[in-house]
Each structure stands twice: as C-alpha cells, then as structure tokens.
PDB file of N, CA, C and O in Angstrom:
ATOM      1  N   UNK A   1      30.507  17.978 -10.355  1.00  0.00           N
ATOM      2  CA  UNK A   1      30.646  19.424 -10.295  1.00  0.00           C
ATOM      3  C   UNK A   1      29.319  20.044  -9.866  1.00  0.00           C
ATOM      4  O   UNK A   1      28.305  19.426 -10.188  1.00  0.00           O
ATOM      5  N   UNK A   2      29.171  21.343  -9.084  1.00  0.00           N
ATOM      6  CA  UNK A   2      28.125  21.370  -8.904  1.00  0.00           C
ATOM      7  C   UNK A   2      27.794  22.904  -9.325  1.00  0.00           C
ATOM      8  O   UNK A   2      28.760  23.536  -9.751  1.00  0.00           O
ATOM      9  N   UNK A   3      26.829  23.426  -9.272  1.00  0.00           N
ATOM     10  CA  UNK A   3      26.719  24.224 -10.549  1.00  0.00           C
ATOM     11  C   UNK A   3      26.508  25.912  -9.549  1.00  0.00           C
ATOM     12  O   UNK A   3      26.020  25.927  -8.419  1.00  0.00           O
ATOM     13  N   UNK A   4      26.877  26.878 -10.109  1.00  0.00           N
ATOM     14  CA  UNK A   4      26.848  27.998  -8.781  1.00  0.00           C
ATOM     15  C   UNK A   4      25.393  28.496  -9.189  1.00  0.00           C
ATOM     16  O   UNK A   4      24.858  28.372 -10.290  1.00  0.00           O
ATOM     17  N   UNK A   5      24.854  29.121  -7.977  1.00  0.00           N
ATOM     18  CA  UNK A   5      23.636  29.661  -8.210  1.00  0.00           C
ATOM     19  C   UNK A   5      23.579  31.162  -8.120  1.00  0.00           C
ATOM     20  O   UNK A   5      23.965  31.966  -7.272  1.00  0.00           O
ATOM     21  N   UNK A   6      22.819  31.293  -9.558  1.00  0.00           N
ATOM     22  CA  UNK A   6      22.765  32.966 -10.397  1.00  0.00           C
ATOM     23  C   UNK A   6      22.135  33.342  -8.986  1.00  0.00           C
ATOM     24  O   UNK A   6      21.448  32.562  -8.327  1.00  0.00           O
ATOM     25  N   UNK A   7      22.510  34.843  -8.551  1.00  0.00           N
ATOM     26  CA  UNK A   7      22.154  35.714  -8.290  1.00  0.00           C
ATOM     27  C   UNK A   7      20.971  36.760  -8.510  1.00  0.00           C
ATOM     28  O   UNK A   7      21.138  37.475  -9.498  1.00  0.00           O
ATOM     29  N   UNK A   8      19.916  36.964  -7.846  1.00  0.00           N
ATOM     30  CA  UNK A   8      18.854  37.460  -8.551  1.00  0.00           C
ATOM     31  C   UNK A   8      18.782  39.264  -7.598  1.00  0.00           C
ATOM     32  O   UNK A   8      18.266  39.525  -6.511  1.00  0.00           O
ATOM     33  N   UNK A   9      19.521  40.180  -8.573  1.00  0.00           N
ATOM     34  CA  UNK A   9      19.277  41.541  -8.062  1.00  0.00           C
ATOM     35  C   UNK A   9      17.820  42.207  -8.240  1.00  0.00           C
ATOM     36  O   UNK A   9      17.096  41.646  -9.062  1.00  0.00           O
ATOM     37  N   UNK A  10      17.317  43.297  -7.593  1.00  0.00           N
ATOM     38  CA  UNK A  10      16.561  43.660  -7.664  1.00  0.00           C
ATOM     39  C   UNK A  10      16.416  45.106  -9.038  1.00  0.00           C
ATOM     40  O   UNK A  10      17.337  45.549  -9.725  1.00  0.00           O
ATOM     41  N   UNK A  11      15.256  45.440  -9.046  1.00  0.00           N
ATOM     42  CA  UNK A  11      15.597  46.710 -10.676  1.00  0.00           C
ATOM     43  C   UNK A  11      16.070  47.473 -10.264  1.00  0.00           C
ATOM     44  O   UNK A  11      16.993  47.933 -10.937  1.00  0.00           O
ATOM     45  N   UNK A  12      15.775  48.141  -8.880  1.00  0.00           N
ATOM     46  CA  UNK A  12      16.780  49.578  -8.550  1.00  0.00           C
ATOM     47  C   UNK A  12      17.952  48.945  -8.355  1.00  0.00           C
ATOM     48  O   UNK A  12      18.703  49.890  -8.597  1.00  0.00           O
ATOM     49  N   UNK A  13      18.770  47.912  -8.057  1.00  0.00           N
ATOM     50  CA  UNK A  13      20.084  47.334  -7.865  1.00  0.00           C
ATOM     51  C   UNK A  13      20.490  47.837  -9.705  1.00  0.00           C
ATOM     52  O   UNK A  13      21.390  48.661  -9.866  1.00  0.00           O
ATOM     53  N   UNK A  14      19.792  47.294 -10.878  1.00  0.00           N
ATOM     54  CA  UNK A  14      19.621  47.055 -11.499  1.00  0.00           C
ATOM     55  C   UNK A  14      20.154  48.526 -12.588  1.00  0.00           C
ATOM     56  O   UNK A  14      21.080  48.649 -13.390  1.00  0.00           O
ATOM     57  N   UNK A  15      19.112  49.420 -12.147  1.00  0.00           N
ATOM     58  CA  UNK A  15      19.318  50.518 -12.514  1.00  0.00           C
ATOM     59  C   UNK A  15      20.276  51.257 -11.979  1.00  0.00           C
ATOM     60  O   UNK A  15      20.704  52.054 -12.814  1.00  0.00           O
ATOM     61  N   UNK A  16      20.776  51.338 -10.994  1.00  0.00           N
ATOM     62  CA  UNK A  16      22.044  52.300 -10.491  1.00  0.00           C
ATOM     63  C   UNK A  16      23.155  51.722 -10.864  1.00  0.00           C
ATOM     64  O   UNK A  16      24.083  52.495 -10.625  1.00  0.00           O
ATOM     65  N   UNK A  17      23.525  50.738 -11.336  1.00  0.00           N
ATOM     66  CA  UNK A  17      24.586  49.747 -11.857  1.00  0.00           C
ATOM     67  C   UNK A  17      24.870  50.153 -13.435  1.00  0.00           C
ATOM     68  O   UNK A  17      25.965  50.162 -13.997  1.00  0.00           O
ATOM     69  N   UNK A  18      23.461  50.515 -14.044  1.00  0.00           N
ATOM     70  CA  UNK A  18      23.705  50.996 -15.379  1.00  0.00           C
ATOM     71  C   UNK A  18      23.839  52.295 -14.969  1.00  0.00           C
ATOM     72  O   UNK A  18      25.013  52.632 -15.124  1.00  0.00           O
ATOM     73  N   UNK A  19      23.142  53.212 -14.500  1.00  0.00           N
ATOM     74  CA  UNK A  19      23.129  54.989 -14.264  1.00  0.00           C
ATOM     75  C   UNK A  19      25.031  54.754 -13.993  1.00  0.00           C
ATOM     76  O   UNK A  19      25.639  55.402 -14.845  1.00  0.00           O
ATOM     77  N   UNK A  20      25.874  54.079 -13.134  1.00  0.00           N
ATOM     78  CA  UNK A  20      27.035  54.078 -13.145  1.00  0.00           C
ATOM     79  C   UNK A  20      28.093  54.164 -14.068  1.00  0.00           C
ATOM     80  O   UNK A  20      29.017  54.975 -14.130  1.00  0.00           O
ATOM     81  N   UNK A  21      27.817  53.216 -14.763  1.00  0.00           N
ATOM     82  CA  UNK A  21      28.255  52.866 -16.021  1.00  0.00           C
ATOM     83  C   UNK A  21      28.006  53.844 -17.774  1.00  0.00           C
ATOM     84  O   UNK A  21      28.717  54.024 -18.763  1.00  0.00           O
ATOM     85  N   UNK A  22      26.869  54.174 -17.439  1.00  0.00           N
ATOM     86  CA  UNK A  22      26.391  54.981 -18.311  1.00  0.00           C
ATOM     87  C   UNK A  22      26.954  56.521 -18.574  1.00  0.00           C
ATOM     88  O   UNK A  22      27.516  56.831 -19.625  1.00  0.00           O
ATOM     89  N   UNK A  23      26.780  57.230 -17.732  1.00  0.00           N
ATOM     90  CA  UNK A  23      26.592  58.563 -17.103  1.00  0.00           C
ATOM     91  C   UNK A  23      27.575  59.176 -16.429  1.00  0.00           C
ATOM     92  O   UNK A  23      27.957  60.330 -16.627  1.00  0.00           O
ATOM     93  N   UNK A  24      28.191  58.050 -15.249  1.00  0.00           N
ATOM     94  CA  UNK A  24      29.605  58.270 -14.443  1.00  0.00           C
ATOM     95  C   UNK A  24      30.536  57.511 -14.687  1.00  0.00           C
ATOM     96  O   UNK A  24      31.515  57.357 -13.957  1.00  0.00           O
ATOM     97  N   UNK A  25      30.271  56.780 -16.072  1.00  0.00           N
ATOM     98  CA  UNK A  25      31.869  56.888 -16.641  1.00  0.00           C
ATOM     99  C   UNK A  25      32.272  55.210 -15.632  1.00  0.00           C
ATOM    100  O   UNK A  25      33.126  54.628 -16.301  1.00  0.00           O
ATOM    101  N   UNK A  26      32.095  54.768 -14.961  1.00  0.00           N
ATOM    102  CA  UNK A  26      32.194  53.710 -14.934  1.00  0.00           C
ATOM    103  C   UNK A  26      32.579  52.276 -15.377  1.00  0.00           C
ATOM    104  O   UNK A  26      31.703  51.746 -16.059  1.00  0.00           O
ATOM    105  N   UNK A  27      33.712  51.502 -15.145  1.00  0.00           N
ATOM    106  CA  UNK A  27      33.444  50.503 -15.867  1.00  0.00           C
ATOM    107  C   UNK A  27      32.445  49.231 -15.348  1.00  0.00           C
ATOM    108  O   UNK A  27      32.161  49.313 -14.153  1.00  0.00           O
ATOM    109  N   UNK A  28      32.005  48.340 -15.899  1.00  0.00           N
ATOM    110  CA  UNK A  28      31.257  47.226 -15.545  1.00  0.00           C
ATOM    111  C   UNK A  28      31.887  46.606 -14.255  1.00  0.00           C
ATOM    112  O   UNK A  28      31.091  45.997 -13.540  1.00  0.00           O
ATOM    113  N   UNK A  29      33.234  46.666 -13.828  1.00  0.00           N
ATOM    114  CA  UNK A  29      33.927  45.970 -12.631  1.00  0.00           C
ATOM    115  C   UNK A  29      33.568  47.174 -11.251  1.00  0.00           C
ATOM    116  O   UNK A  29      33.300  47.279 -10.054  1.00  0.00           O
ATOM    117  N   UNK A  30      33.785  47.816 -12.371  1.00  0.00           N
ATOM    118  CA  UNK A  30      33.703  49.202 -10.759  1.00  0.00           C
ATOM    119  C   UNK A  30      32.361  49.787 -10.094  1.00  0.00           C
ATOM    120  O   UNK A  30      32.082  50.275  -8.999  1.00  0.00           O
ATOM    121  N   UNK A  31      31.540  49.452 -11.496  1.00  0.00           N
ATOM    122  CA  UNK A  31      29.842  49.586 -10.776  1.00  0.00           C
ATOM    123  C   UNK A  31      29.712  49.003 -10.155  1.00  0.00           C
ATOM    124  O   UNK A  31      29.016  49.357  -9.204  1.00  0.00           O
ATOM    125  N   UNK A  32      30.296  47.571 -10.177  1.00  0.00           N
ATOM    126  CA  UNK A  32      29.825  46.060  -9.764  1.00  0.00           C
ATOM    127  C   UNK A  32      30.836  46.162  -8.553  1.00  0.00           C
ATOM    128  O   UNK A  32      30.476  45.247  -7.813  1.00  0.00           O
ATOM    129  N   UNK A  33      31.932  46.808  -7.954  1.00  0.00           N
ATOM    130  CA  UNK A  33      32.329  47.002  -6.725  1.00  0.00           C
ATOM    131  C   UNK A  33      31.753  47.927  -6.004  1.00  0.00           C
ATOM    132  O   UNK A  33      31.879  47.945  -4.780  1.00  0.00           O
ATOM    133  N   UNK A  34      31.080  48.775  -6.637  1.00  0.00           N
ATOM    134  CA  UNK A  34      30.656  49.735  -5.779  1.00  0.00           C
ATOM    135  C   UNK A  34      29.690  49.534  -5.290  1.00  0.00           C
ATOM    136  O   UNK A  34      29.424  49.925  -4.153  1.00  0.00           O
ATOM    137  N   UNK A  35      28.638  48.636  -6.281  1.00  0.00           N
ATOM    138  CA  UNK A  35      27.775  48.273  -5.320  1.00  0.00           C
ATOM    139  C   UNK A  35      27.369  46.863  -4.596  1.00  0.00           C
ATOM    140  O   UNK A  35      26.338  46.367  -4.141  1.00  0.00           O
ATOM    141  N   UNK A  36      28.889  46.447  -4.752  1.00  0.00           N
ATOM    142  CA  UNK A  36      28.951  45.391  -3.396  1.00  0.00           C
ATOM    143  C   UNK A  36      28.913  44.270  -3.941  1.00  0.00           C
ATOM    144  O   UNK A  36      28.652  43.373  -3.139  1.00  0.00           O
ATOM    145  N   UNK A  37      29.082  43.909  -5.092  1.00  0.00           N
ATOM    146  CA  UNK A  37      29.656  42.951  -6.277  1.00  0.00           C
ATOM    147  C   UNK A  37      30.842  42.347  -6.219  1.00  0.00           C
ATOM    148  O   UNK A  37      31.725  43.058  -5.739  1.00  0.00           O
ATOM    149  N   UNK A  38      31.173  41.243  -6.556  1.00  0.00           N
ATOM    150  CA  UNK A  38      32.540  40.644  -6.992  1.00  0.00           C
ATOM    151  C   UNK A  38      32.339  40.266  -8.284  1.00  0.00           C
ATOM    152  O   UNK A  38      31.668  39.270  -8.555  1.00  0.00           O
ATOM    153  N   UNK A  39      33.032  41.200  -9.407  1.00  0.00           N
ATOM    154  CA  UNK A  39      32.737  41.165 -10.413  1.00  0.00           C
ATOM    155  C   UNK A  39      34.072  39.949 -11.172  1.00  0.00           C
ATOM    156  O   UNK A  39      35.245  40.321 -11.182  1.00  0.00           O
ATOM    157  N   UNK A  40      33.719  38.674 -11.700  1.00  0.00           N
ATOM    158  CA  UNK A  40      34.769  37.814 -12.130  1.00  0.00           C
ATOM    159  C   UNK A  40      35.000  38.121 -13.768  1.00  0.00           C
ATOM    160  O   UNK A  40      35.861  37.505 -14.396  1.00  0.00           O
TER     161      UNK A  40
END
C-alpha cells in the first residue's frame, strides 16, 4: 500500500478557510470547495 502525501497549505490558504467557516457560516466541506479542495 502506499501511503498518500499530506498536503502542505499555506497560512493565508489557512486563514480564509477558517474566516469561512467561522464568520460566513460555512461548513468545513464548503470552505474546502471553495477554495479548491476535495474535501473526503
């Protein structure tokens, strides 16, 4: 098996993903589509 490799976002990736989630009501799948995520 071979093992997938983590993803390393940057802090402003970082921070607008929470400001999403936080603030605009967001869920964790839909921040994570919006900003260009495939959230599993």
């Amino acid at each position: 098996m071979s093992r997938t490799k983590r993803r390393r976002h940057s802090e402003e990736f970082k921070r607008e993903a929470v400001r999403l989630v936080t603030e605009q009501g967001y869920s964790l799948a839909e921040a994570a589509t919006i900003r260009g995520e495939v959230h599993r």
